[in-house]
C-alpha positions in Angstrom: -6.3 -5.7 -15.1 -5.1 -3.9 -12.2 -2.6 -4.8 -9.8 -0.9 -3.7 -6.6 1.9 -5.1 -4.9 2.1 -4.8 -1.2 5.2 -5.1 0.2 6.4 -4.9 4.2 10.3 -4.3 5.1 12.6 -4.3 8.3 15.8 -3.6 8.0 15.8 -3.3 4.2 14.5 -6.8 4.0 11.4 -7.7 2.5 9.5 -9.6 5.3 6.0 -9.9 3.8 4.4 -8.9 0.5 0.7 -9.6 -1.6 -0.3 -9.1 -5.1 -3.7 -7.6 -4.7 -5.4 -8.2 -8.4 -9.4 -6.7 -8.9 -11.1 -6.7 -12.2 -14.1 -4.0 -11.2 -15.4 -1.4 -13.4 -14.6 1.2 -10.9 -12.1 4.7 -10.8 -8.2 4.3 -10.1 -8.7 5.7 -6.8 -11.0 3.6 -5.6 -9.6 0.5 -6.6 -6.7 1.7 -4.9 -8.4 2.1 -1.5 -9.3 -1.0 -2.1 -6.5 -2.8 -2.9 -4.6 -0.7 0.1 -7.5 -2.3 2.7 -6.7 -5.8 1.5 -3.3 -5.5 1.9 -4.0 -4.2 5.5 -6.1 -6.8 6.4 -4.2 -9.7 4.7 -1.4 -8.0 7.0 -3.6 -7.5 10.1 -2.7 -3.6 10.1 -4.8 -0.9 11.0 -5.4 1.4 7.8 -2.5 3.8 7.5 -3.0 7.8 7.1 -2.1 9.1 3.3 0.1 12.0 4.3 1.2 14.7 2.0 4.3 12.8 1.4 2.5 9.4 0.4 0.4 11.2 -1.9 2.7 13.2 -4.1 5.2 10.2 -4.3 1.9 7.8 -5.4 1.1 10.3 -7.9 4.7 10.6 -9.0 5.8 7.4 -9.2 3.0 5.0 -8.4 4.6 4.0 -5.5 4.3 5.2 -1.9 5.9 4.2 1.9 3.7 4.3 4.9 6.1 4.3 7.8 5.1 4.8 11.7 4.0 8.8 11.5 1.4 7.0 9.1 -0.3 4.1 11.7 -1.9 5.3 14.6 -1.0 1.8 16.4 2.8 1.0 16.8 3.7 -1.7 14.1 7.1 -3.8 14.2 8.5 -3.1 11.2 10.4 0.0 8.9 7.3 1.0 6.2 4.6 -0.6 4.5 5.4 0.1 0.7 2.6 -0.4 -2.1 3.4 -0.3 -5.5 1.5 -0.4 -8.9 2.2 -3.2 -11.0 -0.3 -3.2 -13.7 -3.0 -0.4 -14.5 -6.2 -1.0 -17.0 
């Protein structure tokens, strides 16, 4: 089972979040692409831009914060923050 929580905060309060959950035979990172464009869409977000910074912190500690350098479109809120909850 894999898992990924989704998680959107403003003013270090949790406004929104999603448990994405998918089953597939597939790689880590592509279930992670996927599970990062279903939390966009079950968000209505544009798809955010994995900078340098999102990536080592993913790698490092399966978590990672997309904040307004990351969206091209403004968005109303601090970061988008995905997290790994459960790996196969």
């Amino acid at each position: 089972m894999f898992r990924m929580w989704g998680k959107i905060w403003k003013d270090n309060h949790l406004l929104r979040d999603i448990v994405i959950e998918n089953n597939k035979e597939d790689t880590r990172t592509h279930k992670v692409f996927e599970a990062l464009d279903e939390i966009c869409y079950a968000f209505d977000l544009g798809k955010p831009i994995w900078l340098d910074s999102c990536v080592a912190d993913f790698r490092k500690h399966s978590r990672a914060r997309f904040t307004k350098d990351s969206f091209i479109e403004q968005i109303d809120f601090d970061y988008l923050e995905i997290q790994m909850i459960e790996e196969d």
